[in-house]
N, C-alpha and C positions, 0 to 999 in steps of 0.2 A: 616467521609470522605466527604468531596466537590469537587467537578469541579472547575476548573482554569478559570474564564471567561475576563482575564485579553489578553489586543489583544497587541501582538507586532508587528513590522516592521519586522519580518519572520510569524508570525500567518497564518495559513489555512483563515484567513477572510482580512490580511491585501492588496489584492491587487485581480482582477477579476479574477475568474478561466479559465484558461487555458488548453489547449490538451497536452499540458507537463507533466501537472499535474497527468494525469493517467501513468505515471511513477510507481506512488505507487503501481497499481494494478502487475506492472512486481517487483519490489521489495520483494513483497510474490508469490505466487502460481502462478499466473497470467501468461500468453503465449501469443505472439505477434506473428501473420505470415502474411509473406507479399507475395502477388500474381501479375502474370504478368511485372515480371522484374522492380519490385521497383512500380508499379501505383498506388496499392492499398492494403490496410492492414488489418487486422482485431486484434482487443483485446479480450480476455477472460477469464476467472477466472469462478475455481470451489470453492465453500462456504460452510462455515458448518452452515449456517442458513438465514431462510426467510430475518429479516430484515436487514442482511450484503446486499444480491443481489437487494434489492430495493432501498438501497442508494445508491449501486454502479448504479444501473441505473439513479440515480436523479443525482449523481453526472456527470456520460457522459453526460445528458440531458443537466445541466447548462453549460456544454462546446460545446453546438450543435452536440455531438456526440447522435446518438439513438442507443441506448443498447435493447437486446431482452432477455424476464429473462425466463429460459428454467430449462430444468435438467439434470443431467450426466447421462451418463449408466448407475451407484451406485446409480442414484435416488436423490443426491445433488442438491442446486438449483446451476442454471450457467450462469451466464451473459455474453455474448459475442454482440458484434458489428457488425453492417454488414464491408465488406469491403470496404473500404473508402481511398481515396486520401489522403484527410488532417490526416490519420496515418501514411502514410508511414515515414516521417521523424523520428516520434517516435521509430516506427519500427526499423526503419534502426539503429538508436542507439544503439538499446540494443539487437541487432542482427549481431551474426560474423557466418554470412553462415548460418545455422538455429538454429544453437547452443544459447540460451539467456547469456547475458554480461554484465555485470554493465559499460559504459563509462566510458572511462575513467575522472578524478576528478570530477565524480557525486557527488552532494552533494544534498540531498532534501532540500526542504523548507517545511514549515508546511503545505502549498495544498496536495504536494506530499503523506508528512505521514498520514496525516489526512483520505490517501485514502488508502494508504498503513494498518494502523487502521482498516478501516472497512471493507479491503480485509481478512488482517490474525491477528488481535490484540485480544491479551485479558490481562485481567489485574490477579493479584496472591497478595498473602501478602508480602509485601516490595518490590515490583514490579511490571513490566511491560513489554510483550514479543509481538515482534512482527516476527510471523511466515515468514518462508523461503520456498525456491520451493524445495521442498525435489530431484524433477529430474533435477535440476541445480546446484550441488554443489561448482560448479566455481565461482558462485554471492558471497557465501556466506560472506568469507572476505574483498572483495571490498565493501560490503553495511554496514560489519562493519565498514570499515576505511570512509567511507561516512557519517555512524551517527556519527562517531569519530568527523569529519566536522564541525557539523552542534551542537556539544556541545554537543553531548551524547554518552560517552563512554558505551561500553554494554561488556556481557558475553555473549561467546557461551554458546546455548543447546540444545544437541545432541538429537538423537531418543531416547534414551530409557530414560531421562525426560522428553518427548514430545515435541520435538523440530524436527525439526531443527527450532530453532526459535534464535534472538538475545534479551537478557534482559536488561533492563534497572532498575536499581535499587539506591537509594539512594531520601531523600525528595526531595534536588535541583534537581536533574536530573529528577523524577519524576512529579513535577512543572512544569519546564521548557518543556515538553515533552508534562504534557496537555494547556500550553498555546499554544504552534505551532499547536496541532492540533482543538484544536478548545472545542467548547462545543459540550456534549453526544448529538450524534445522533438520531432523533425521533424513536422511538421503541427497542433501543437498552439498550440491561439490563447491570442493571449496572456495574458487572464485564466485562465489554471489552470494558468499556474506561478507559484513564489513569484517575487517581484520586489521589489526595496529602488529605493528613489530615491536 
């Protein structure tokens, strides 16, 4: 198995990181709330490991966003944001009242997934899943027909394969999938990035 280090005009490196870009974190687990009548916003995500929350902090970093890396009540680590102005637009997005919502004809670009990746990604044999907000099941279909978009058709998978996650399977789609997001993450092992043989 190899990493994809081939950069296209969608790649996580083909254009400067943006505050859009933490989309991906609301695409899995991640929750957006916004305070004082749209002013100011806050991101955060809870993880199943050290070195997912300290790229999610490097990655807010390079978009001038600063991230605080904390823990859950469960004792997971958790990245969240203070509350900030330059979120609320995001916010407001993918927010109907305080319910989370995929916009409509959202489509990621490789920034997005590449963050989405190292919010809820892991890789499996002839595949590749990347986890859902288990308390938003409304996303779920719209972030499929969004990876549908962006060239990657997936399969639901439910709780009780450990899911709710969307898979991505097959070598092109599988390829395609680690060229958008980029090369493996420093410290991140290597089932949970995508990888093609």
């Amino acid at each position: 198995m190899r990493a994809v280090d081939q950069l296209s005009f969608y790649s996580a490196e083909a254009r400067e990181p943006a505050i859009a870009d933490l989309a991906g974190m609301l695409c899995g687990p991640g929750q957006a709330v916004g305070f004082g009548r749209g002013t100011a916003a806050r991101l955060s995500v809870v993880v199943d490991a050290e070195w997912r929350a300290r790229a999610l902090v490097e990655a807010c970093a390079e978009r001038g966003v600063d991230a605080q890396l904390g823990r859950s009540d469960e004792g997971h680590p958790l990245v969240r944001t203070a509350f900030r102005a330059d979120l609320t637009g995001l916010a407001a997005t993918w927010l109907r009242g305080a319910v989370k919502s995929v916009p409509p004809g959202y489509v990621p670009d490789g920034a997005a997934l590449r963050i989405w990746a190292l919010t809820a990604g892991s890789a499996e044999p002839g595949g590749y899943r990347l986890g859902l907000d288990p308390h938003a099941p409304g996303t779920h279909a719209p972030l499929a027909a969004a990876l549908l978009g962006c060239g990657l058709p997936t399969k639901a998978v439910g709780p009780r394969a450990g899911g709710p996650a969307l898979r991505v399977t097959g070598r092109r789609r599988l390829a395609r999938l680690a060229e958008l997001v980029g090369p493996t993450p420093d410290g991140a092992i290597e089932r949970t990035w995508p990888l093609v043989s």
